[in-house]
C-alpha positions as CSV (number, residue, x, y, z in Angstrom):
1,X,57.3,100.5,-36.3
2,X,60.8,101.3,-36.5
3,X,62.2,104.4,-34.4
4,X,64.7,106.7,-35.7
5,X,67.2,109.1,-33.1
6,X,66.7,113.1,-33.5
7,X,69.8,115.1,-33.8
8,X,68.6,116.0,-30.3
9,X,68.4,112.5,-29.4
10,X,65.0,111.8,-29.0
11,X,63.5,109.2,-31.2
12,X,60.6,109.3,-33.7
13,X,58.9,107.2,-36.0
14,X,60.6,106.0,-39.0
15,X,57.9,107.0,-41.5
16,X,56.2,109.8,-43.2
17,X,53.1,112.1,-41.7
18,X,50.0,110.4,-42.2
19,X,48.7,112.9,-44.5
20,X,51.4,114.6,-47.0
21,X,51.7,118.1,-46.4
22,X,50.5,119.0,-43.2
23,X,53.0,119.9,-40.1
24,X,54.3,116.9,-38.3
25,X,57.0,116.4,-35.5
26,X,57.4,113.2,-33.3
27,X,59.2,115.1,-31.1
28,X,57.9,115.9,-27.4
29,X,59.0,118.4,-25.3
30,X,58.0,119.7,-21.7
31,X,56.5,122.6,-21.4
32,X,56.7,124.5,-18.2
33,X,54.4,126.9,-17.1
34,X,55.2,128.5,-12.8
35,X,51.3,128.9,-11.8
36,X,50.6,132.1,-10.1
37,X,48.6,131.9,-7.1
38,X,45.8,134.0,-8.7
39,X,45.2,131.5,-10.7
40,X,44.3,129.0,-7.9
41,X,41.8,128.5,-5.4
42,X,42.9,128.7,-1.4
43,X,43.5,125.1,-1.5
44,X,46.5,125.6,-4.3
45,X,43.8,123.8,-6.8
46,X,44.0,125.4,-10.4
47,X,41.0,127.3,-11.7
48,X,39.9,124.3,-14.2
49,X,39.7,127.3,-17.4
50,X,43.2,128.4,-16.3
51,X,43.9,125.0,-18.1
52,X,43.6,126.7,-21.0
53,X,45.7,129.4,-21.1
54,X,48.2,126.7,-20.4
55,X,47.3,124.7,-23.4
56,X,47.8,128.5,-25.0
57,X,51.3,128.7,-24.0
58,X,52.1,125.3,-25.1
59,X,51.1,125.4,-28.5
60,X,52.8,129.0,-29.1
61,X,55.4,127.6,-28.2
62,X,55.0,124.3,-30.4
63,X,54.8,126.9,-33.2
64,X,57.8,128.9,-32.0
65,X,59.5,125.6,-32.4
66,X,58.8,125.0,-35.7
67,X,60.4,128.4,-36.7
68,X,56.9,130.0,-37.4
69,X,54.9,133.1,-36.0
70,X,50.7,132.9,-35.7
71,X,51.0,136.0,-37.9
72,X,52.6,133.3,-40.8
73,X,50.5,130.3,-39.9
74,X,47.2,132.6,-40.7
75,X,48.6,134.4,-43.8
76,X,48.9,130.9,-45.3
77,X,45.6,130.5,-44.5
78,X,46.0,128.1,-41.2
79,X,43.7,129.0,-38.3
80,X,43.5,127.4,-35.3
81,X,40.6,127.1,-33.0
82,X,39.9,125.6,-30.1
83,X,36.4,124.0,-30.8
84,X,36.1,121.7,-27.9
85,X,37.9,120.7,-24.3
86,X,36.7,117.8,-22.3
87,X,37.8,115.9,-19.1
88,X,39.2,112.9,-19.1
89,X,37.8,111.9,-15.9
């Protein structure tokens, strides 16, 4: 596969989305999230649902990336659930 550079400098595929149509970005960026220490246990361990919210963030602001609101993605239709979460442990 051949990698092409990003304005931004980052490098993606040189080739089209998989399936014509729907969103697609090669592009990876951090998020950063400061956890609060309500959201941990005494030992500084995060609440393991707290994950979630974080997940939350991170895709809003995938979205907020793209140039789109939720309020835009669902009038077109789009909704996003979250039908499972699982460990990879």
């Amino acid at each position: 596969m051949r990698l092409r550079q990003s304005p931004s400098g980052r490098f993606a595929p040189d080739r089209a989305p998989a399936l014509p149509g729907l969103c697609y970005t090669a592009d990876v960026a951090p998020y950063r999230h400061r956890v609060l220490y309500g959201d941990t246990d005494q030992m500084g361990v995060v609440y393991y649902a707290t994950y979630l919210r974080f997940f939350e963030g991170a895709r809003g602001e995938w979205i907020r990336a793209l140039g789109l609101t939720y309020a835009e993605i669902e009038e077109r239709g789009i909704y996003l659930p979250v039908l499972e979460v699982a460990s990879a442990t």
